[in-house]
Every structure is written in structure tokens, then in C-alpha cells.
VOBA-1610 file (N, C-alpha, C; in pm, whole numbers, padded with zeros to 5 digits, always signed):
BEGIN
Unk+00085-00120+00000Unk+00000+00000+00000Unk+00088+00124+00000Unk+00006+00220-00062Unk+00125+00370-00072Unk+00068+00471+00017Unk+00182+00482+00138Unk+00144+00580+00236Unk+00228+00722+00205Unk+00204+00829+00195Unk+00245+00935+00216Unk+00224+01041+00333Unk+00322+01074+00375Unk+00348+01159+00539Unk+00381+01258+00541Unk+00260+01351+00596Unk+00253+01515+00609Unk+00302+01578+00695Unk+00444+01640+00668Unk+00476+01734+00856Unk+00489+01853+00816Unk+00363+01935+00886Unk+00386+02087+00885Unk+00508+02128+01020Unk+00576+02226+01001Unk+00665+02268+01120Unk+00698+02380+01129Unk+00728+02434+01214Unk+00804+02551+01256Unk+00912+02571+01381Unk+00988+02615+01345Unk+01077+02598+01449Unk+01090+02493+01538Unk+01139+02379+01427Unk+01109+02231+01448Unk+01266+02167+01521Unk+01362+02270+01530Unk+01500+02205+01535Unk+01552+02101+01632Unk+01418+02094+01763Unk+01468+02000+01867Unk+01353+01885+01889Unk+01235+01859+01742Unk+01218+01743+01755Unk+01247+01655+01581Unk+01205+01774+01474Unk+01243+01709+01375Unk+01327+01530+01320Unk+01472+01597+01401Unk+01529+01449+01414Unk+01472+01335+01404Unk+01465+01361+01527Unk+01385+01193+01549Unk+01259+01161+01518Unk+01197+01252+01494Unk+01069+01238+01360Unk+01087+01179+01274Unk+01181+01269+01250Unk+01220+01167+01085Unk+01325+01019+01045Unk+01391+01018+01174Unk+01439+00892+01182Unk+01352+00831+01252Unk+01202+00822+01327Unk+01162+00735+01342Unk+01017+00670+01205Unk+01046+00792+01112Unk+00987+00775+01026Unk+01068+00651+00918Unk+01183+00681+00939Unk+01284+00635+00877Unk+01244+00440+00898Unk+01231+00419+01031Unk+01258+00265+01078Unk+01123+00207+01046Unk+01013+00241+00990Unk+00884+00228+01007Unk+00829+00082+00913Unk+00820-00010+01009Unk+00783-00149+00941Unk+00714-00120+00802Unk+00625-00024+00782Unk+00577-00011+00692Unk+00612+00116+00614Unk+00719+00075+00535Unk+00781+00264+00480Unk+00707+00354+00372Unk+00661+00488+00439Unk+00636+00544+00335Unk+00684+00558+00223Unk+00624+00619+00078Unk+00641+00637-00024Unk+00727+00783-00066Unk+00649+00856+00041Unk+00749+00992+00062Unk+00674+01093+00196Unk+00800+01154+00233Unk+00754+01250+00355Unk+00762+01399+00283Unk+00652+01466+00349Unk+00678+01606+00317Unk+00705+01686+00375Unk+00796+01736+00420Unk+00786+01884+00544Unk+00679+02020+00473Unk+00589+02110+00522Unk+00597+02186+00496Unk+00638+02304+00589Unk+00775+02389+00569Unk+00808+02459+00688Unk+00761+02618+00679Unk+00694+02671+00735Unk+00678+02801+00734Unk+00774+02906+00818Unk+00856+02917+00700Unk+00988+03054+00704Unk+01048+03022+00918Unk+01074+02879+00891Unk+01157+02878+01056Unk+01275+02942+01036Unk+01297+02994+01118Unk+01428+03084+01174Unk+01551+03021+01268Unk+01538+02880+01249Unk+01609+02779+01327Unk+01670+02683+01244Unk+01696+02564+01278Unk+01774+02483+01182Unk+01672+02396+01132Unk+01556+02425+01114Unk+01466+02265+01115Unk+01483+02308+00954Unk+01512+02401+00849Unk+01547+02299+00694Unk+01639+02280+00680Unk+01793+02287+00760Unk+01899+02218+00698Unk+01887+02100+00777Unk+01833+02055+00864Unk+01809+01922+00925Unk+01721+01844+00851Unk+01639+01891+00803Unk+01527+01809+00728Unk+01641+01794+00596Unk+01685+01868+00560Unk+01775+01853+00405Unk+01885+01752+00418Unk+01904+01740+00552Unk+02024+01643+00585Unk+01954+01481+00529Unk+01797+01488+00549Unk+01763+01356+00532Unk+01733+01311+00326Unk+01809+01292+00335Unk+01789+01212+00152Unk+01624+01150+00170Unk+01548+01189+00007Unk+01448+01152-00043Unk+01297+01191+00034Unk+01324+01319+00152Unk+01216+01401+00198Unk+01260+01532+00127Unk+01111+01528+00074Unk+01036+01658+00038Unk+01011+01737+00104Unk+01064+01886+00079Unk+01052+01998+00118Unk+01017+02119+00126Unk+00883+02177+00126Unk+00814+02252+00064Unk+00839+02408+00181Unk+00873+02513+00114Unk+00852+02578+00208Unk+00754+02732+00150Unk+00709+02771+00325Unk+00614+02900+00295Unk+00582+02973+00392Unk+00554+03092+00278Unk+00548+03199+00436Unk+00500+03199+00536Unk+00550+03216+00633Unk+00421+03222+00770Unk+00329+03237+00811Unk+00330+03362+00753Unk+00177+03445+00748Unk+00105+03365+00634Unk+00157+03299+00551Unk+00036+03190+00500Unk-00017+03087+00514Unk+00047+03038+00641Unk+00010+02912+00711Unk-00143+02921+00721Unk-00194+02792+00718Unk-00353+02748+00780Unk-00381+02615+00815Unk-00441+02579+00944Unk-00402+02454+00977Unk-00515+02373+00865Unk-00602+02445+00812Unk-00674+02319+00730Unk-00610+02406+00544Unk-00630+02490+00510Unk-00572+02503+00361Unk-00437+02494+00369Unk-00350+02487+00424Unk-00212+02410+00416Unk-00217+02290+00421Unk-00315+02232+00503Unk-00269+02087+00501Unk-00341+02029+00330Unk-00433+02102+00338Unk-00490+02053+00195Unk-00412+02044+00088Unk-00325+02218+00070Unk-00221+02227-00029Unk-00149+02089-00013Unk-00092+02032+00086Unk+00002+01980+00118Unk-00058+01819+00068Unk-00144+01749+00105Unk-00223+01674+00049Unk-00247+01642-00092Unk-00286+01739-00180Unk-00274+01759-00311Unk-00122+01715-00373Unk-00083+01760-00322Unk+00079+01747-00341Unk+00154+01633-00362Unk+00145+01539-00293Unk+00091+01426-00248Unk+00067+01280-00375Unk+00097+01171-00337Unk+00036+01090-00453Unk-00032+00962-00329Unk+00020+00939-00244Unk-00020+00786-00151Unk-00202+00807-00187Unk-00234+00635-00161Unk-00339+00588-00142Unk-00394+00657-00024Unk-00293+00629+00069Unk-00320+00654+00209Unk-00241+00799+00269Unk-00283+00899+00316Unk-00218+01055+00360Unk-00208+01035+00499Unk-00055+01046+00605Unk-00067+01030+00707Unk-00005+01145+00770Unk-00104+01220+00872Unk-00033+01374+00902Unk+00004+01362+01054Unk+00133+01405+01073Unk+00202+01429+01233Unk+00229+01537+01197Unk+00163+01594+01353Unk+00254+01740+01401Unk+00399+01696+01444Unk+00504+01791+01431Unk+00644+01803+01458Unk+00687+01767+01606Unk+00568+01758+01690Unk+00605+01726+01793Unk+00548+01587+01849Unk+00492+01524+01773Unk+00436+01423+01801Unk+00511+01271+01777Unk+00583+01196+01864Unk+00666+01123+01791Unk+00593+00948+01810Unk+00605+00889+01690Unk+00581+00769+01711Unk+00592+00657+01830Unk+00542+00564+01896Unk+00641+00530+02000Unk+00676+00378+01957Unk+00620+00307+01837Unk+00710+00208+01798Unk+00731+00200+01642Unk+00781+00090+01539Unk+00811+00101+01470Unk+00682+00076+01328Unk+00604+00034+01435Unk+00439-00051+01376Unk+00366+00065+01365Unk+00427+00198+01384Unk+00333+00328+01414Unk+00225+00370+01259Unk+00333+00330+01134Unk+00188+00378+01034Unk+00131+00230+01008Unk+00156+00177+00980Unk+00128-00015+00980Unk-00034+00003+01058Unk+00032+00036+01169Unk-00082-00002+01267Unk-00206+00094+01210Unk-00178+00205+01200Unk-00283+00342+01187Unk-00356+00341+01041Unk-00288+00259+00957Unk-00425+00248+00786Unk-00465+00106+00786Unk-00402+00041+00899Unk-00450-00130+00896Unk-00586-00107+00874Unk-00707+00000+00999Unk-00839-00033+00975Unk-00901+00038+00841Unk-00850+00126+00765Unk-00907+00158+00636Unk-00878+00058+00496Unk-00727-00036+00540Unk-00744-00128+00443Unk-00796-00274+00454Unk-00894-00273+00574Unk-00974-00343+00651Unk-01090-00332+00549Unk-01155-00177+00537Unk-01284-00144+00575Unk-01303-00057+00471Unk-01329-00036+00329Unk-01355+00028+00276Unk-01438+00154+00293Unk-01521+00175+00385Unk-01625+00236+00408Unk-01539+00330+00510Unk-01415+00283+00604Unk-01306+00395+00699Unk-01253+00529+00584Unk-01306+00660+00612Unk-01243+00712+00571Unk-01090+00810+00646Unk-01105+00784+00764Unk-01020+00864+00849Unk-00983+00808+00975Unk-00877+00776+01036Unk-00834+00718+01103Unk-00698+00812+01241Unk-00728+00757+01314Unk-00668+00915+01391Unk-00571+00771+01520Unk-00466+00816+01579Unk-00428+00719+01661Unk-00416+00776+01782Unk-00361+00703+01870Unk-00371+00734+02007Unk-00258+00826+02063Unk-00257+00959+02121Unk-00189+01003+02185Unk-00098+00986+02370Unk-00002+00938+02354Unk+00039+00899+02504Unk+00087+01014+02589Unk+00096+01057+02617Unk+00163+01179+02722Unk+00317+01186+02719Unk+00408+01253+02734Unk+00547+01256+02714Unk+00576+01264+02898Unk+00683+01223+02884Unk+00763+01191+03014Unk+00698+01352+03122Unk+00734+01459+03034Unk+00707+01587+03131Unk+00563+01603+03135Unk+00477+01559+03106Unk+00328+01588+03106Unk+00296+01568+03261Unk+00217+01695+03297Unk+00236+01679+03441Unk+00058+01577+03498Unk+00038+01565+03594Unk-00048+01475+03623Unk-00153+01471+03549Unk-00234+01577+03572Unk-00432+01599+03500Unk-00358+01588+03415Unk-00265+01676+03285Unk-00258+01633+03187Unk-00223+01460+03090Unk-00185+01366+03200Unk-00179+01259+03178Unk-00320+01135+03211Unk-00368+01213+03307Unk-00533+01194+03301Unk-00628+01205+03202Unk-00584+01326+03150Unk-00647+01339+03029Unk-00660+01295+02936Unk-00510+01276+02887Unk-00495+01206+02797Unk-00523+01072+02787Unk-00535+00979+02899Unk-00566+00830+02974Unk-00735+00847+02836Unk-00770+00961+02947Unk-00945+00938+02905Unk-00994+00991+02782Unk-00931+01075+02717Unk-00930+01097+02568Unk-00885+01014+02503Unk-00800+00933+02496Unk-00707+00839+02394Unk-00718+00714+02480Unk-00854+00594+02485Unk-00856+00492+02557Unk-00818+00377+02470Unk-00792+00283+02540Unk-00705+00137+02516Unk-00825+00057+02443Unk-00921+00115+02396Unk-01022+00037+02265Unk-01074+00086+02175Unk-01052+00029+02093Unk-01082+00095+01913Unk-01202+00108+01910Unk-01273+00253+01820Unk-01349+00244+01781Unk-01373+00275+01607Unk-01526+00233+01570Unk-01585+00284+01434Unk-01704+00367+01448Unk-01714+00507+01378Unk-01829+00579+01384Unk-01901+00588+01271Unk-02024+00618+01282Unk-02050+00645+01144Unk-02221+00716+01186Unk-02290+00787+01083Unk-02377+00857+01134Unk-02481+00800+01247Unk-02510+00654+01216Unk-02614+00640+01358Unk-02540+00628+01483Unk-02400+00634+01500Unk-02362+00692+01645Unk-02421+00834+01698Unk-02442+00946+01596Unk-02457+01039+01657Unk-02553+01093+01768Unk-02641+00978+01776Unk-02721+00981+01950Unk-02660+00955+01986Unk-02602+00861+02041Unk-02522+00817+02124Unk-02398+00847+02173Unk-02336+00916+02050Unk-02203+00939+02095Unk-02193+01116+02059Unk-02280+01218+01959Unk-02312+01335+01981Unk-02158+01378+01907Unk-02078+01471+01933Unk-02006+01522+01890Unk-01880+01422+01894Unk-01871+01372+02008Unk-01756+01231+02004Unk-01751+01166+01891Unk-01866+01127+01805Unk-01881+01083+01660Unk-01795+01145+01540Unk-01717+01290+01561Unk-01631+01328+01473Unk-01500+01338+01544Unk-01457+01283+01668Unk-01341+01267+01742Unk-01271+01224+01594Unk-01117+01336+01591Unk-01024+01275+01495Unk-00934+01410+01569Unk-00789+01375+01475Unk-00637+01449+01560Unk-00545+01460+01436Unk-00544+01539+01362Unk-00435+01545+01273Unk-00268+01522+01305Unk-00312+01539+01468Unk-00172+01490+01554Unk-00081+01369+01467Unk-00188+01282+01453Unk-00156+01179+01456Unk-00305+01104+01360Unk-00324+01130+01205Unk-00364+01110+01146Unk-00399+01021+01022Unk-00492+00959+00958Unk-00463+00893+00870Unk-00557+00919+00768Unk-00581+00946+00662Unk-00711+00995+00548Unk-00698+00881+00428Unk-00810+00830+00381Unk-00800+00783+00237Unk-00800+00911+00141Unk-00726+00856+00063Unk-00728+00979-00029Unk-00838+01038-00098Unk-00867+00886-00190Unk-01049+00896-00243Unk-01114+00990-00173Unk-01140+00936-00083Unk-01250+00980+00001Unk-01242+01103+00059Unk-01109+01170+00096Unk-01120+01300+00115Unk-01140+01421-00058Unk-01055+01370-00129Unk-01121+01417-00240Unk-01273+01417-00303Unk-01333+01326-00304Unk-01441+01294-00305Unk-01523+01451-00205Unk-01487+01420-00091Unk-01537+01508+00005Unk-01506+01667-00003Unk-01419+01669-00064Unk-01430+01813-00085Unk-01251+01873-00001Unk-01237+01827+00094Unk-01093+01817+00137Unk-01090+01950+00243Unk-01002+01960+00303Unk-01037+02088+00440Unk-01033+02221+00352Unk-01109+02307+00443Unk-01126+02401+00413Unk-01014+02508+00481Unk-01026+02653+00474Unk-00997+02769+00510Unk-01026+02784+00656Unk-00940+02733+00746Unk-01000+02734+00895Unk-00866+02693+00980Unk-00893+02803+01129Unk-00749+02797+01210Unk-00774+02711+01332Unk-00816+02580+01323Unk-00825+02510+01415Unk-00914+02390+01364Unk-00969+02286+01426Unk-01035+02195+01385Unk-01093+02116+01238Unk-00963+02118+01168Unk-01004+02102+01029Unk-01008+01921+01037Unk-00944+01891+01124Unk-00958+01729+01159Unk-01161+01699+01160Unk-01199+01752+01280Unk-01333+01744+01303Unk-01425+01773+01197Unk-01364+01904+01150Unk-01477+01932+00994Unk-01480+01837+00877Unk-01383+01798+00898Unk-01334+01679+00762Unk-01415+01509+00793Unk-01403+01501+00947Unk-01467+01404+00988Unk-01628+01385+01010Unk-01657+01495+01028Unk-01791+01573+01030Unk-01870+01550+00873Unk-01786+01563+00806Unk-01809+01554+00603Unk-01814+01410+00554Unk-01711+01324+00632Unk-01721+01184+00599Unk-01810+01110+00642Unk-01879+01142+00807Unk-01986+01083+00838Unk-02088+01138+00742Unk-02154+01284+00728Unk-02243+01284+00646Unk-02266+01227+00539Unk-02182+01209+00473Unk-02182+01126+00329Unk-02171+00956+00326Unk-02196+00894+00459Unk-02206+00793+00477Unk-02089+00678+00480Unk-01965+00762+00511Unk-01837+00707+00544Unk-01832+00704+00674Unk-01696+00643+00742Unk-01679+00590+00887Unk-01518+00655+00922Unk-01514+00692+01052Unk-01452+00718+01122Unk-01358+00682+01230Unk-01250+00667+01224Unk-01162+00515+01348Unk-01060+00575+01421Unk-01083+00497+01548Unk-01005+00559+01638Unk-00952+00405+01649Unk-00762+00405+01640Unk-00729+00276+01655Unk-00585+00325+01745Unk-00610+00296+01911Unk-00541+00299+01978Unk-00407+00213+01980Unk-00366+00121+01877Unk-00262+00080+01876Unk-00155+00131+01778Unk-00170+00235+01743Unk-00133+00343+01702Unk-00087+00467+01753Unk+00047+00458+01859Unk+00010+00539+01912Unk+00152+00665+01858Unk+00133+00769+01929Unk+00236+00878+01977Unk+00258+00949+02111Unk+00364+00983+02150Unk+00382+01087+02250Unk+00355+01229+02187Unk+00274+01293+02276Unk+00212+01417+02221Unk+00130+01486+02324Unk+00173+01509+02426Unk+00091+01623+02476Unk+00165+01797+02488Unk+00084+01848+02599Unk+00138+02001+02642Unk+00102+02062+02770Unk+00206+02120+02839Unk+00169+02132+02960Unk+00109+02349+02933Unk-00033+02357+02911Unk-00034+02445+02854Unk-00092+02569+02995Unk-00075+02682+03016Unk-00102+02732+03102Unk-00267+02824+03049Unk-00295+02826+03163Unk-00477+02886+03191Unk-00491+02996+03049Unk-00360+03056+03061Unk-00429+03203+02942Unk-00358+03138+02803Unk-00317+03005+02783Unk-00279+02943+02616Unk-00426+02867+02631Unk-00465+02802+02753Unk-00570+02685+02719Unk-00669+02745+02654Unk-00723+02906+02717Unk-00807+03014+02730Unk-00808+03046+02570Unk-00663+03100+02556Unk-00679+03139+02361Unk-00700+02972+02279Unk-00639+02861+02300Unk-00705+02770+02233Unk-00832+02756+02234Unk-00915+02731+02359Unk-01057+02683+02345Unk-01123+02840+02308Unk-01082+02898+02289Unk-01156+03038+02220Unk-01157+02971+02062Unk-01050+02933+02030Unk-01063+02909+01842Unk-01155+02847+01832Unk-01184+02718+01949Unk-01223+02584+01893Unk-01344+02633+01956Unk-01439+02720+02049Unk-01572+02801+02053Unk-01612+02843+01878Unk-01505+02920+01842Unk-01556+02996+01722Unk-01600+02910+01646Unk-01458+02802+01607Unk-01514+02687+01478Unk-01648+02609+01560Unk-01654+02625+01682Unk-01805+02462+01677Unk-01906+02600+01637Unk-01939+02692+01679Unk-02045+02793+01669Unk-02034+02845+01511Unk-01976+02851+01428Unk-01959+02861+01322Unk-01991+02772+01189Unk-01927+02653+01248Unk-01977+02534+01191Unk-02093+02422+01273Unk-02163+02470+01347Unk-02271+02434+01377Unk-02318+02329+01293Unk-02345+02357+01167Unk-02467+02314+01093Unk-02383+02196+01007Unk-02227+02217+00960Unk-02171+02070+00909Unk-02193+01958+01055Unk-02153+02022+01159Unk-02146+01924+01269Unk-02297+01840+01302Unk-02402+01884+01254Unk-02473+01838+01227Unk-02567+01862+01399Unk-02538+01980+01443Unk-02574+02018+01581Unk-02548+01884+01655Unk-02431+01833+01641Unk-02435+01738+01724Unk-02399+01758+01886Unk-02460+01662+02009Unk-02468+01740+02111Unk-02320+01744+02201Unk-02280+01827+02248Unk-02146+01821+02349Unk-02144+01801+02532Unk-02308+01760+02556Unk-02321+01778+02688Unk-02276+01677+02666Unk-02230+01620+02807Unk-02184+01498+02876Unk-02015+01443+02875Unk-02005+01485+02769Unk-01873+01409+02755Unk-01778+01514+02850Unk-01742+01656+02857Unk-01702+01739+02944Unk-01738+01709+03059Unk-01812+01684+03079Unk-01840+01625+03234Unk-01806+01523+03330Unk-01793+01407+03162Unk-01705+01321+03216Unk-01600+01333+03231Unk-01526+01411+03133Unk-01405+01388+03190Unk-01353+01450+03279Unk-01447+01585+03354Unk-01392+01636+03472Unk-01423+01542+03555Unk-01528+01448+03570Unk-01550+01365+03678Unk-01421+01265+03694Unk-01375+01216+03562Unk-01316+01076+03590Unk-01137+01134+03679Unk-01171+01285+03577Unk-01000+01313+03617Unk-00948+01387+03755Unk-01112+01430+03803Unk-01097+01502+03904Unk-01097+01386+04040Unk-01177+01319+04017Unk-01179+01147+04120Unk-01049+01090+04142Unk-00965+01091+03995Unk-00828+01022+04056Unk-00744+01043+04111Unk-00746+01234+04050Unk-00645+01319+04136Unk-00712+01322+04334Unk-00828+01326+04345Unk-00880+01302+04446Unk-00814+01177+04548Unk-00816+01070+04474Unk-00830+00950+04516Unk-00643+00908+04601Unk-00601+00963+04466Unk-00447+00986+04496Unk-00337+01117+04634Unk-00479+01183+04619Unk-00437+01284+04745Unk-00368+01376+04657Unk-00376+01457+04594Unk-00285+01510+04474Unk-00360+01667+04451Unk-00369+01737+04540Unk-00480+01812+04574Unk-00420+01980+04460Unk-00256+01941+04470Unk-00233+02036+04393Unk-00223+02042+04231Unk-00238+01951+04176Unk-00266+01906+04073Unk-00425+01880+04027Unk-00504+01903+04162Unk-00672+01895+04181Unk-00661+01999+04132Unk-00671+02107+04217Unk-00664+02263+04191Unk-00627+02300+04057Unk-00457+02246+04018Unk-00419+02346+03888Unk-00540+02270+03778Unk-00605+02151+03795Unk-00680+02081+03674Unk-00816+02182+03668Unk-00871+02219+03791Unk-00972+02311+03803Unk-00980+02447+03722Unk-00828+02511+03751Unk-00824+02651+03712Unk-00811+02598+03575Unk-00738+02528+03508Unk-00732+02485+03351Unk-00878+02451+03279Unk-00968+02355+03356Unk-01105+02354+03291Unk-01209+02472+03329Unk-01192+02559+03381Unk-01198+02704+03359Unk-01188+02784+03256Unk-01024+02790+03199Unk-00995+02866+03147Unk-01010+02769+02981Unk-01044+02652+03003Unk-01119+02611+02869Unk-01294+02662+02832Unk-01349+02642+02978Unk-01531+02682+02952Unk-01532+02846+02947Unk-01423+02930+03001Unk-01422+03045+02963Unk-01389+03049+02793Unk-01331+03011+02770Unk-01229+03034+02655Unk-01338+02977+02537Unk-01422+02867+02552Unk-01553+02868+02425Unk-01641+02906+02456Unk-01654+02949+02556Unk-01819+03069+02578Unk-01722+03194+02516Unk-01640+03276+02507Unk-01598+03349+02455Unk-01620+03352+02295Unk-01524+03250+02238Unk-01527+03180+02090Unk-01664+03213+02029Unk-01731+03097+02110Unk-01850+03079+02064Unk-01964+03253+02041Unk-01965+03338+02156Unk-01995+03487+02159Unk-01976+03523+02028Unk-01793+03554+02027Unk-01739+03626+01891Unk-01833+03563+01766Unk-01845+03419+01784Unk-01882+03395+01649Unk-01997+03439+01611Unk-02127+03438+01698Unk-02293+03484+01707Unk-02258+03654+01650Unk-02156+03719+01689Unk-02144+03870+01641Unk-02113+03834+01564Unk-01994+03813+01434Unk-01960+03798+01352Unk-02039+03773+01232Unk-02187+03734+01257Unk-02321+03623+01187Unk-02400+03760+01175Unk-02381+03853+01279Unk-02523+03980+01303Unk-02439+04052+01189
//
């Protein structure tokens, strides 16, 4: 099968490396990798140039977009199969793309496939909680009659750590013009049209961030704007419950463990996320008047 591998980067110089040499060892070798670097000011293109037979695309900064770059970048492209890592996300064995298009060349009907994120050594507690309960130890398949049941969880996908049929995103129309969630909108497009969606935890990467109250605050502001914006691809699907759970499950363990300061900092952080898309979400309702 022909896999091709998408890395957007910037000021990539202290993980690149081993990105790409673990891209390098990969039971199942891609066909070709692409960097696309937007104007880094560090060493990440003579490091990437050091590696023979990766592609190197570069562009301005100010023209970056996390969904029409990746598209450009896609196009670009020839694999059956398109597999996108962020620069900081590193494989953790050698089965890492093997494992992650196994269920689309399973399943004709998989159009997108997303793998499991593990926490990196410095990820401090809640954030390794989190990640526990976002990225669990069993695979799933979605497809539109989950969406009772599973509500917005039904377009769960991570360009982190990604996998697309090609067809089928062409077919679909391919991401759009948007600074955050082009994973979800894309997944959002494949369920409607009667394609399926996979989460295959044996697939995994190290990939988190230990992000503080006023970064969590400007992230979940983007990702307010895009759900209130795109409302109507998402198919109003619902978001109660699942936030709830996971303050319940993550706030219980830190509980359970006696870990009271890591209780607290998890508190002020899911704060400065429900602040941060009631904000988003605001801007976007003005933006519509």
C-alpha cells in the first residue's frame, strides 16, 4: 500500500530528528515525507535537508492554515493513504503507520483514522489523566447512527496523529480555510456522506502540552468559534456529557491519589477552557449579526 506523510513545522529544530528517523525505521515505509516549513528561523530545513528523499516545501508564515495548508500539502501528495504528524508528536514504535491504515485497508467504508496520543515523560499529572481518558485502550468505528449516542464524540479525529484515504477525502471536498479543527470538519463531512470514522489505539504517539490557563483560554476560544460557526456541518451534534465526564473521571483520581495540587491546577485549567468557548462561541454569534 502507498502511504504518504505530512509534517507541517516551525521551528522544528529539537524534535524534527527523530521524527524523521523514526519515520525512517517504520515497518511499513512510506512512499514519501513532506515537510511543509513556514519561514523557521532555526535549523529545522537544513536538518530536514540532511535527510535524503524528503520533500521539502517551504512557505510563508503568514500563510500558514491549519486546514488550507494541510490541503495544499495533500494535493501534493500521490499515496493511497495521507498520514499527518505534528512536529512534535513522535511515534512510539516502529508498527506506528502499519498499525494506523490497517483499519481503512480493513474497511472500505473507513475514511479517516486518527491514533492514540500517550503523554510525554514531562506531562504533568491531569494532563496525563487526560490524555488516559481521551485516547482509551479500545478501538473504535463511527458512522452517522452513532450520533445519538455518541453526539459530537462521533467526529473525534487528531491530525496529531492522522490517517485519510485519499479517495474519500477528495471525493469530500478536502479541508477548508480554517485555524483550528479542520480534523473534526473533515470528519464531520465523511460521516455525512455515509463514510466511517476510526479511532485505533494501537497506534500510538507521544504528544501532549503542559499548557497554562491564558494558552488553554486562547485555544478553546478558536475551537468556541469553529463549533459555533460550523454548527450546521457538525450536524448540531450534542457536546453535553462528555465534558463532564471527563472532569468527573479526572478530578476522582487526582482526588483519590491525594494530589490536591494538581486537583486545583486541573480546576483553574477547565476554567480557562469553559471560559475560553463561551468566549469563541460569543465572537462567532457577532460575527453572523
Amino acid at each position: 500500500m502507498d502511504v504518504s506523510v505530512i509534517i507541517p513545522t516551525l521551528n522544528a529544530e529539537h524534535e524534527i530528528e527523530d521524527l524523521l528517523a523514526a519515520l525512517e525505521r517504520q515497518s511499513l515505509r512510506p512512499m514519501e515525507i513532506l515537510v511543509v516549513d513556514s519561514a523557521s528561523d532555526d535549523d529545522t530545513v537544513p536538518l530536514v535537508k540532511m535527510h535524503e528523499g524528503i520533500r521539502l516545501l517551504q512557505i510563508e508564515r503568514c500563510d500558514f492554515n491549519h486546514g488550507a495548508t494541510r490541503d495544499m500539502a495533500l494535493r501534493a501528495t500521490t499515496g493511497d493513504f495521507v498520514c499527518f504528524l505534528t512536529q512534535d508528536a513522535l511515534p512510539a514504535s516502529d508498527a506506528y503507520l502499519e498499525r494506523l491504515v490497517t483499519p481503512m485497508v480493513g474497511d472500505p467504508s473507513i475514511a479517516l483514522v486518527s491514533g492514540r496520543q500517550l503523554p510525554k515523560a514531562d506531562a504533568r499529572r491531569f494532563e496525563q489523566l487526560v490524555r488516559s481518558f481521551n485516547y482509551p485502550d479500545s478501538p473504535s468505528v463511527r458512522s452517522k447512527s452513532d450520533l445519538n449516542k455518541c453526539g459530537i464524540k462521533t467526529f473525534f479525529a487528531s491530525d496529531s496523529c492522522s490517517a485519510y484515504r485519499r479517495t474519500a477525502y477528495l471525493d469530500c471536498g478536502g479541508f477548508e480555510y480554517v485555524n483550528t479543527n479542520e480534523d473534526m470538519l473533515m470528519a464531520a463531512r465523511f460521516v455525512a456522506s455515509g463514510l466511517k470514522v476510526a479511532y485505533e489505539p494501537g497506534a500510538e504517539v507521544y504528544h501532549s502540552h503542559n499548557l497554562t490557563p491564558s494558552q488553554q483560554f486562547v485555544r478553546n476560544r478558536a475551537v468556541g468559534m469553529f463549533l459555533e460557526s460550523h454548527s450546521d456541518v457538525l450536524m448540531h451534534a450534542s457536546e453535553i456529557g462528555e465534558g463532564g465526564r471527563l472532569v468527573k473521571a479526572v478530578s476522582s483520581q487526582l482526588l483519590r491519589e491525594g494530589n490536591l495540587t494538581e486537583f486545583i491546577a486541573f480546576g483553574v485549567d477547565c476554567c480557562a477552557r469553559l471560559l475560553g468557548n463561551r468566549a469563541g462561541r460569543r465572537a462567532a454569534r457577532k460575527e453572523r449579526l
